[in-house]
C-alpha positions as CSV (number, residue, x, y, z in Angstrom):
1,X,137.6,109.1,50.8
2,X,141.6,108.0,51.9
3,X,142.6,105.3,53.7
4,X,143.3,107.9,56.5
5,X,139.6,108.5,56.4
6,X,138.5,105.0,56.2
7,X,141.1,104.1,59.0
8,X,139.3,107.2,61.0
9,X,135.6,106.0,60.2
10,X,136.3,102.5,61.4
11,X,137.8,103.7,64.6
12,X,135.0,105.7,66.1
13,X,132.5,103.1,64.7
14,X,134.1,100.4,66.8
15,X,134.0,103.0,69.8
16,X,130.5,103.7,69.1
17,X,129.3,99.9,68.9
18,X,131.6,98.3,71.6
19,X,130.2,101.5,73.7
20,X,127.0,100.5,73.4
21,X,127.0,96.6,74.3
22,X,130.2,97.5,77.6
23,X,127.6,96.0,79.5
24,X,126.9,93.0,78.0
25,X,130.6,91.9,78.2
26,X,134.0,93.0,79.8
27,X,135.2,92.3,76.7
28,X,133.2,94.9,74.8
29,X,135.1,97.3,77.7
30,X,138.4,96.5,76.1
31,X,137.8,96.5,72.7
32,X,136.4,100.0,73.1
33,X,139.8,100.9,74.9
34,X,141.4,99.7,71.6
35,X,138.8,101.9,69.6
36,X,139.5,104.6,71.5
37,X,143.4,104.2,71.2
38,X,142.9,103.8,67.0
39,X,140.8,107.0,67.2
40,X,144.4,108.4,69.1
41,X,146.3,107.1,66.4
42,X,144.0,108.5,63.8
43,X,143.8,111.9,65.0
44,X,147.7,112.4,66.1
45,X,147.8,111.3,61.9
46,X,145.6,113.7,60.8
47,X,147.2,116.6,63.0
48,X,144.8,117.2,65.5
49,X,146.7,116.7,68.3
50,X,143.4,118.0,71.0
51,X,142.0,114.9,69.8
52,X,144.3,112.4,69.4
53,X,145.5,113.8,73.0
54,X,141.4,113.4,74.2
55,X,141.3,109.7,72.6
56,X,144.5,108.5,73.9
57,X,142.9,109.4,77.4
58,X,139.4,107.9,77.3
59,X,141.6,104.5,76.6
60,X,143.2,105.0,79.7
61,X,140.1,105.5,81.5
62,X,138.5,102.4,79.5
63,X,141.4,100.4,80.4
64,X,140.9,101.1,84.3
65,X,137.3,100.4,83.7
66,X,138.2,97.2,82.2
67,X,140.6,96.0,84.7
68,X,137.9,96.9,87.3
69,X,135.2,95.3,85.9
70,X,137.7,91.8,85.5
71,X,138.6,91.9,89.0
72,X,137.0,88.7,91.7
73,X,135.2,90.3,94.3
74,X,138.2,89.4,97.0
75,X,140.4,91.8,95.2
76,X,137.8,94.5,95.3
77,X,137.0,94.1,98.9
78,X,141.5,94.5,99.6
């Protein structure tokens, strides 16, 4: 196994696990944004650009969940 693959591995772990606790913590929300965005990296460096291209997207969407989820309820009602 490379580092490439190790790198990989420990990428869509992290997504997996701070997937499965997002609703424990908004923390958990961002930290799978930043799994998601190393799961970009890691595809983009193995040349599979559909899913480095995929990855790079469900951070985004992550990220808007997370800044959601962080917002008081007087900035949600505006």
């Amino acid at each position: 196994m490379t580092a490439i693959d190790l790198y990989g591995l420990a990428a869509v772990s992290g997504m997996l696990l701070f997937y499965a606790f997002e609703r424990r913590h908004a923390g958990f929300v961002i930290a799978f944004a930043a799994a998601c965005a190393a799961a970009s990296i890691y595809g983009f460096l193995i040349g599979s650009w559909p899913f480095g291209l995929i990855e790079a997207i469900w951070s985004v969407v992550a990220l808007v969940r997370w800044r959601r989820r962080i917002r008081t309820p007087q900035e949600v009602a505006n």
